[in-house]
N, C-alpha and C positions, 0 to 999 in steps of 0.2 A: 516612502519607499513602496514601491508594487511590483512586485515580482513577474516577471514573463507568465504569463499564462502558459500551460501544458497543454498543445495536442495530440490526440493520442490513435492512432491509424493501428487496425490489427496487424503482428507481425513486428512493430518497430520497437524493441526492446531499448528497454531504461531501467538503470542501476538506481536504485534509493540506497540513501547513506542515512538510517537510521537513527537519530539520538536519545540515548535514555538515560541522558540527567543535565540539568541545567550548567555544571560547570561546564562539561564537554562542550554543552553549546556555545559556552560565553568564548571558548577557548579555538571553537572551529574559525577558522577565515574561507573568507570566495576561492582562494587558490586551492587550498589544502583539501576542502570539500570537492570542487568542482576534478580535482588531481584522482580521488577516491570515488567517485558517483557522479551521476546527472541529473540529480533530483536530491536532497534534503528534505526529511521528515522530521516534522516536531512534531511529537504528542505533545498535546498541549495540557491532557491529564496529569502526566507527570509532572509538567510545569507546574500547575495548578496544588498538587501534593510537595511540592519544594515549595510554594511562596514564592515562586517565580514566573508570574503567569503576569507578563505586560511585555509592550514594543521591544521594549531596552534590553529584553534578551536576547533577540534576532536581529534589530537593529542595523549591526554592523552586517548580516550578511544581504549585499544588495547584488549580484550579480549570478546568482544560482538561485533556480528555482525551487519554493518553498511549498511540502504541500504538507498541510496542517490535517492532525488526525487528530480528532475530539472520541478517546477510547471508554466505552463503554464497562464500566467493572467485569459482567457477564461475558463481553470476549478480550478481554485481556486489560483492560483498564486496571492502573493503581492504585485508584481510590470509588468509594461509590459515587454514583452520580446520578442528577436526574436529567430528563431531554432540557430541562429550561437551563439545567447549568452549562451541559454541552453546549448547546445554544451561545450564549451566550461567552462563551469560550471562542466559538469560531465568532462572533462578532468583533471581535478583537480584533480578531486577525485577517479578516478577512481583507482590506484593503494589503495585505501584503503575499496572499494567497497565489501562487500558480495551480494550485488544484488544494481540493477537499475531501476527507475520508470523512462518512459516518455507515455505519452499521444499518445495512438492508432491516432489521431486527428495528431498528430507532425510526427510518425515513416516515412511516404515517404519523409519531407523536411529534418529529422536527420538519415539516411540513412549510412550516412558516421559513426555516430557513432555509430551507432548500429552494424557495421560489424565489430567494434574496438571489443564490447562487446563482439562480438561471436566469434570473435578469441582469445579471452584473455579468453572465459569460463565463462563471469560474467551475471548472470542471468539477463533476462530483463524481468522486470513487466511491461506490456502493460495497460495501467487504463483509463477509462473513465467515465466519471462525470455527472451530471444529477440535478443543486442544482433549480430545477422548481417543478418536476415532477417524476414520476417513468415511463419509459420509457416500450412499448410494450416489451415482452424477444424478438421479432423478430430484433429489435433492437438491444440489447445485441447478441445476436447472430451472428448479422452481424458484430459485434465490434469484438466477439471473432475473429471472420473466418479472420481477418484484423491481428490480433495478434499471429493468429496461422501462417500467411504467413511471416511474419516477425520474426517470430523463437522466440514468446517469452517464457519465461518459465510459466509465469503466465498470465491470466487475471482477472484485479482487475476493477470492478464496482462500482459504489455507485451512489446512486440515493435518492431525498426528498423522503419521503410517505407521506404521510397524512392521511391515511385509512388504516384497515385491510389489505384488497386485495392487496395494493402495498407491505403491511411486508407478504404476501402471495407469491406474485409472487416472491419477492424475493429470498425467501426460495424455490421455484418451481425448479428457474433456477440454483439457488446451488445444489439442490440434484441430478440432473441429471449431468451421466460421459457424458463429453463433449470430453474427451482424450485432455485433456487439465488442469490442478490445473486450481481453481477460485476461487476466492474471492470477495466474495456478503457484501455489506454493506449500511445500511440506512443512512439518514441525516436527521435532525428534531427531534420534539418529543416521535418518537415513533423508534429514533435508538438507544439507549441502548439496548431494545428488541432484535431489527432485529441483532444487532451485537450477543448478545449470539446464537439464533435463526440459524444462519447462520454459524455458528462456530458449533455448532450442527450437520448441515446436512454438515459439512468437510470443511467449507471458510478456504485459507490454510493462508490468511494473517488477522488478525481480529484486527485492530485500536483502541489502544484508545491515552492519551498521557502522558509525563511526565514533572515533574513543574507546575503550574497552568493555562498555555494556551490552550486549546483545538485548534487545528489544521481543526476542521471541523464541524458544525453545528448539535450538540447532541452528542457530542464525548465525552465519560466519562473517567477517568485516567486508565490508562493501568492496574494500579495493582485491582481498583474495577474487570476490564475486566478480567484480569489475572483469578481474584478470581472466580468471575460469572461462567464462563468456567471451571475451576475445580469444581465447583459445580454440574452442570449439565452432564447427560449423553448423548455420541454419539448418533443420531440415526441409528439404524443398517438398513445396504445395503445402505445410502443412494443414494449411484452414483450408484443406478440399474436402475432407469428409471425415477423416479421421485416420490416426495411426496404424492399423491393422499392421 
């Protein structure tokens, strides 16, 4: 089985349906997923921490595309890990991959398999995490420029807020073209918001999950997300210079 490949154009928003545990996976179908989201994520950590870390747990899903996130303990990972086990975690998976998550923070010590990725074609999400605080964009910035060197296709952020100004700046650093897709997303109380918010001014990957585990701190189920997002209109131009 191989999974469609994801491309990803700034501006064209896609729902990820989350999973955070192997039953939920065993138990999703093409219909029920693809009904909920436009994209399916497996942490593959997770897996790894249930003893279910091979084909036969994705297996059956052949018609949605799969994008496999090898998590780091340090931003959100389940269990500790080193680059070679990640590694080798996405080696698994990789012939069934429509896109790849590793950690901007990991890309110089997985190095090796990122040049797998970009000769096989399979998009890499470059992502960086934030579960404190909402980071200066000079920050994010500096993460892209690390993502962009490393050829990825995306860059994905998320960061706590606690206050307007952090669901502010968020949305700041999403509407400006970067020449690069990104994807902006909050944690906390006030990331349902920031996730339609952000999907708004073009986030091209927008989280929520599917089954009853939320994968990330205010993550609400893909299909509310789904919904919220067709609710709401684009804002226009956003990748012109920014939201002022």
């Amino acid at each position: 089985m191989v999974s469609r490949l994801l491309r990803f154009e700034s501006g064209r928003t896609r729902v990820v349906g989350s999973i955070g545990d192997s039953e939920v996976l065993r138990k999703t179908t093409d219909d029920a997923a693809m009904a909920d989201c436009d994209v399916v994520e497996i942490r593959l950590d997770i897996l790894a921490a249930e003893k279910a870390l091979n084909r036969s747990s994705w297996s059956h899903l052949v018609n949605v595309p799969i994008l496999f996130t090898a998590r780091r303990e340090e931003e959100g990972g389940v269990i500790p890990s080193t680059a070679a086990e990640r590694s080798a975690w996405i080696e698994l998976a990789i012939d069934d991959a429509a896109a790849i998550d590793i950690e901007v923070a990991s890309l110089e010590e997985m190095q090796a398999i990122t040049a797998v990725l970009k000769s096989r074609g399979i998009p890499l999400v470059a992502s960086f995490h934030d579960f404190t605080a909402t980071p200066p964009q000079e920050v994010w910035q500096q993460k892209l420029e690390i993502a962009r060197a490393a050829g990825a296709a995306v860059f994905k952020a998320a960061a706590r807020i606690r206050q307007p100004s952090d669901l502010a700046s968020l949305a700041e650093f999403q509407s400006i073209n970067h020449g690069l897709p990104v994807a902006m997303m909050g944690m906390g109380a006030l990331a349902p918001v920031s996730r339609v918010l952000c999907a708004q001014y073009g986030s091209v990957l927008n989280y929520g999950y599917l089954g009853n585990v939320p994968t990330a701190p205010g993550q609400w189920s893909a299909a509310r997300l789904k919904n919220a997002i067709a609710a709401v209109e684009p804002v226009p131009d956003h990748s012109a210079t920014g939201i002022s």
